[in-house]
N, C-alpha and C positions, 0 to 999 in steps of 0.2 A: 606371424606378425603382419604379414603383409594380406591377409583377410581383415584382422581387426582394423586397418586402415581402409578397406574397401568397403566394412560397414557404414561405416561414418558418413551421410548426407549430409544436405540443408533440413532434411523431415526431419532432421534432431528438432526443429525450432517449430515444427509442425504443430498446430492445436487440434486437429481435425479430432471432432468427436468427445473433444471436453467440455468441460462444465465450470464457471468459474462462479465465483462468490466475488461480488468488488463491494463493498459498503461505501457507501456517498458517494459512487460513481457518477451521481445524473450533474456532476459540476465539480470546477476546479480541475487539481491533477488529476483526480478519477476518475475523469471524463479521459485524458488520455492515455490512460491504462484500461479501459473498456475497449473505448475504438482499438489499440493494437493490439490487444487478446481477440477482439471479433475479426480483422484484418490477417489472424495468425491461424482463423479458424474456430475459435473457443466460441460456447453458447453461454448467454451470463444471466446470472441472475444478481438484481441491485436490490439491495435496503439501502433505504435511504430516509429525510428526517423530512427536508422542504419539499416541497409539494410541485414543482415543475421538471418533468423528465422526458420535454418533449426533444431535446436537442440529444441526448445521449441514443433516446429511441430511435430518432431518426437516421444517428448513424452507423450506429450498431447493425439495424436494418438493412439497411444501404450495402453493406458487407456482407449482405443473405445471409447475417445468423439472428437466433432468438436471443429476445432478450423478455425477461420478466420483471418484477416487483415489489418490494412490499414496502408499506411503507410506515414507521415508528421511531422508535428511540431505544438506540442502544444501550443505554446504561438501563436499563426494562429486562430482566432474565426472562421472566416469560416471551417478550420479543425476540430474544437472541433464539430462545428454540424453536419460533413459529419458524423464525429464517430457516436453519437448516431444516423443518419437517415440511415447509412450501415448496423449497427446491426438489427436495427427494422427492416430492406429488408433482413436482414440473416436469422434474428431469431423470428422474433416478436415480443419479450420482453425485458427487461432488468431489473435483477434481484439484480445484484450486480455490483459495482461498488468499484477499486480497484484504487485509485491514488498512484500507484507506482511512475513511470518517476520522475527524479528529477536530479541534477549537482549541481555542487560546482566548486569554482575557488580559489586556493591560492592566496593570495601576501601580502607583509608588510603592516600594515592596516597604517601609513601614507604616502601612496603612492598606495591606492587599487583604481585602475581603474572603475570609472563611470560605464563602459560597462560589466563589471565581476557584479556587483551590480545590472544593470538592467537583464543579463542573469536571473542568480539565482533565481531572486525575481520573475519575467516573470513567471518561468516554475516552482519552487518550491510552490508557494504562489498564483499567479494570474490564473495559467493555472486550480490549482485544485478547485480554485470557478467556474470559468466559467463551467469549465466540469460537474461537481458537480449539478451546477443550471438545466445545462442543463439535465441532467440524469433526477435529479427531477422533470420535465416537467412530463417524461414519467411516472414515479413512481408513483408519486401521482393521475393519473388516474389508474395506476392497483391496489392504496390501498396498497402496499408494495415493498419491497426493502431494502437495506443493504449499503450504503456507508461507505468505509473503506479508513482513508485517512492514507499515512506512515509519521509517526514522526522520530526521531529519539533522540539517548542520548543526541543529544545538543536542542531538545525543551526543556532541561529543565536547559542544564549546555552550557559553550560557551568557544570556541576553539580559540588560534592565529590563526589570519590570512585568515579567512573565513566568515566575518561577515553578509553576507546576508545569508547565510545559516543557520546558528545560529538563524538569526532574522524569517528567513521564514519558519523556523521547529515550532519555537516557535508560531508563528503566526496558524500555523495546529491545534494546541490544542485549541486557538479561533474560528477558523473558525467549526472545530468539533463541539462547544457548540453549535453556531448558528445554523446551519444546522439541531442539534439535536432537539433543540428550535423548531423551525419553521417546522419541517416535521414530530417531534414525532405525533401527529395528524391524518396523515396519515399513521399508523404503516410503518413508515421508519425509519430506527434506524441509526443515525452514531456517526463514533467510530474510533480511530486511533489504530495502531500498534505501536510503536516507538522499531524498532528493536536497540540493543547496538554494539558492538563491535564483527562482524563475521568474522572468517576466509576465506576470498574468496581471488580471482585470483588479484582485483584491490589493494587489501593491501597487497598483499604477500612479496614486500617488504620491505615495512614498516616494519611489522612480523620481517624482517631478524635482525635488527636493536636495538640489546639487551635492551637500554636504554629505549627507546620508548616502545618495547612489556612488558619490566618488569613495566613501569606506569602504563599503561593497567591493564594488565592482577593481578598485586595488589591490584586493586580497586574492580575488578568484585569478588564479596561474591564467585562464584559457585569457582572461581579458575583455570577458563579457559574462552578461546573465545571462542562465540556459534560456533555452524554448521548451515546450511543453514535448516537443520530437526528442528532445535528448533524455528523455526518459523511458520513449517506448521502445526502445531496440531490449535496454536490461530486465526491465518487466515481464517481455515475451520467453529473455533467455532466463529467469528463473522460476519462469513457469511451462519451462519445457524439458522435454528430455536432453537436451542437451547440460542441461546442472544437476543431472542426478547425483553425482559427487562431488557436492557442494551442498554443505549444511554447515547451520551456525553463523553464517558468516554476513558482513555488510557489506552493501556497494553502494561508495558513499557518488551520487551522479552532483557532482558540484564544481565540477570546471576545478578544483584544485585548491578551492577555500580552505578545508582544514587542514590541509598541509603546510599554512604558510601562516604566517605571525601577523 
């Protein structure tokens, strides 16, 4: 007993020598889930949809590791396969896998547009099985690997006015299980994020909005919206050895939103 305690480091949380998959990394929260996989060690490779990656490159870099790119649209199957057959000609492996990329579309739900419903679902829900499957082609002949799919507060609670997004967050928590299901076998672990309510550049003015922030920000237990840092500690540890027994499961990073009425 007292060896299996002398195994155990901080190298549990090591990435030195991995490979990660982050989709729409080059902005938003995937920007900082990049920088602390490259800060942790990990070499990444991004798909991404908009056309500016000069801020994720530069700091990826900065952390002396590589980063790559391609660049399309995920709801594209042909797409989804360039991605995993670009990395393997990058990198040779793929180690982790980060379904970030995702949208959302407002409107009055009697009167929500067909075409906002098929978006959503498309790139929130469908994109990250197919990529997912696809990953796990490769994984499960290396014997390991990390899929990390992003939930969010409403995989568990549900918003006006956005109803496929609601349905296809919630949907990530299922498709999590399966995947968990079917590849724990192959020590491949997956496992969701569901970040809550963060302060960034797309809600800023929301934020301005008294009524709106003080709903918020009443609910969250901590008593404030996260930062973009309180999401990198978890991302690192379930893209490390240190969670290898740990599949299926969520980590809801929301200051204590959905815990409370």
């Amino acid at each position: 007993m007292t060896t299996e305690f002398e195994n155990f480091s901080l190298d549990f949380f090591n990435l030195d020598g991995k490979v990660a998959i982050i989709t729409g990394a080059n902005q938003g929260l995937g920007l900082a889930y990049a920088v602390a996989l490259a800060k942790a060690g990990a070499d990444l490779f991004i798909p991404h949809y908009t056309d500016d990656i000069s801020d994720v490159k530069k700091l990826v870099q900065k952390e002396g590791r590589s980063v790559t790119f391609l660049q399309g649209d995920l709801t594209d199957k042909e797409y989804i396969q360039k991605i995993v057959d670009k990395c393997l000609a990058d990198y040779g492996r793929i180690d982790i896998l980060i379904n970030n990329a995702g949208a959302s579309a407002f409107a009055p739900f009697a009167e929500y547009p067909d075409r906002y419903w098929e978006m959503c679902i498309n790139l929130d829900l469908n994109a990250v099985y197919y990529l997912s499957h696809a990953v796990a082609m490769v994984m499960m002949k290396q014997k390991s690997g990390k899929i990390i799919n992003v939930g969010s507060a409403l995989s568990y609670t549900a918003d006006k006015h956005c109803p496929p997004y609601a349905t296809a967050k919630t949907g990530i928590i299922g498709l999590t299980r399966v995947f968990a299901n079917e590849l724990g076998s192959y020590n491949i672990q997956t496992n969701t994020i569901s970040p809550g309510f963060l302060a960034t550049e797309v809600n800023a003015e929301l934020r301005k909005d008294p009524a709106f922030y003080n709903k918020i920000t009443n609910r969250i237990a901590a008593g404030r919206w996260g930062e973009m840092e309180d999401l990198m500690g978890t991302i690192v540890y379930l893209s490390s050895r240190a969670s290898d027994y740990v599949n299926g499961w969520d980590i809801s990073v929301d200051g204590g939103f959905t815990t409370t009425l």
